[in-house]
C-alpha positions in Angstrom: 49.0 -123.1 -48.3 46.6 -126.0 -47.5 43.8 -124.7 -49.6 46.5 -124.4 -52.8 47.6 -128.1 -52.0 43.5 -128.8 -52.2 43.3 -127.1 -55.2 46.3 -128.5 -56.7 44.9 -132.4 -55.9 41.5 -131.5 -57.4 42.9 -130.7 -60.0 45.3 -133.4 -60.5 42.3 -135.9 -59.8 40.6 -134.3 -63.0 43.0 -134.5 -64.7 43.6 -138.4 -63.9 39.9 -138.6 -64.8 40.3 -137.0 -68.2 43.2 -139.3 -69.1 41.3 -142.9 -67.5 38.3 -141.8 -69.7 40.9 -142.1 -73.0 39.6 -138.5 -73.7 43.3 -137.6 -74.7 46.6 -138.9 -74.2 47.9 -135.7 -74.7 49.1 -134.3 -70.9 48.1 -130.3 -72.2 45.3 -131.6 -73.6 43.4 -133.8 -70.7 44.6 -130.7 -68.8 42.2 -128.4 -70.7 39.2 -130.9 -70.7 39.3 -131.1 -67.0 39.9 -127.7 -66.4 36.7 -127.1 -68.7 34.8 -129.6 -66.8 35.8 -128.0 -63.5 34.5 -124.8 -64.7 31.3 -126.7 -66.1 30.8 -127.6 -62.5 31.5 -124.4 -60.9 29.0 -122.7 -63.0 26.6 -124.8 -62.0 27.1 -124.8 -58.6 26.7 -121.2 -59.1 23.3 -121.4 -60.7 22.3 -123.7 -58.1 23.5 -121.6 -55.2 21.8 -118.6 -57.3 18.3 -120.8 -57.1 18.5 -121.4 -53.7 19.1 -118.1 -52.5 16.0 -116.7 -54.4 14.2 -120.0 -52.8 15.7 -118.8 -49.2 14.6 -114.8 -49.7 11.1 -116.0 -50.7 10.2 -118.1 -47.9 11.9 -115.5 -45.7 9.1 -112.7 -47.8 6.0 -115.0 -47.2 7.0 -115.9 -43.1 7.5 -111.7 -43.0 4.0 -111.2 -44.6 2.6 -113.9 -42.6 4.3 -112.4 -39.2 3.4 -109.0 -39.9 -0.3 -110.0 -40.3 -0.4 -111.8 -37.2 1.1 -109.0 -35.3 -1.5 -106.5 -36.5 -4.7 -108.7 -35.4 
């Protein structure tokens, strides 16, 4: 239940945002903006989190290469 009351007050503070910014002063409205901002966001955190891991499983390729070398001298 504490993660839904998270969500819900994320939300609600996007929606605040949408509505300070004079975006709208239509309720339905701001709600949509921020909801399309929060998905905005997500994707990118899931782009980013995509680049990373392909950062993460190249370094760990090149310390592999690098370890098996050693071991076989």
């Amino acid at each position: 239940m504490e993660e839904v009351q998270k969500v819900a007050a994320y939300v609600d503070a996007r929606i605040a945002e949408v509505l300070a910014a004079g975006a709208t002063a239509d309720t339905l409205g701001a709600t949509v903006l921020a909801l399309m901002n929060v998905a905005g966001l997500y994707f990118e955190t899931q782009r980013e989190l995509e680049q990373a891991q392909s950062t993460i499983s190249q370094s760990l390729q090149t310390l592999d290469e690098k370890l098996s070398s050693a071991l076989s001298e």
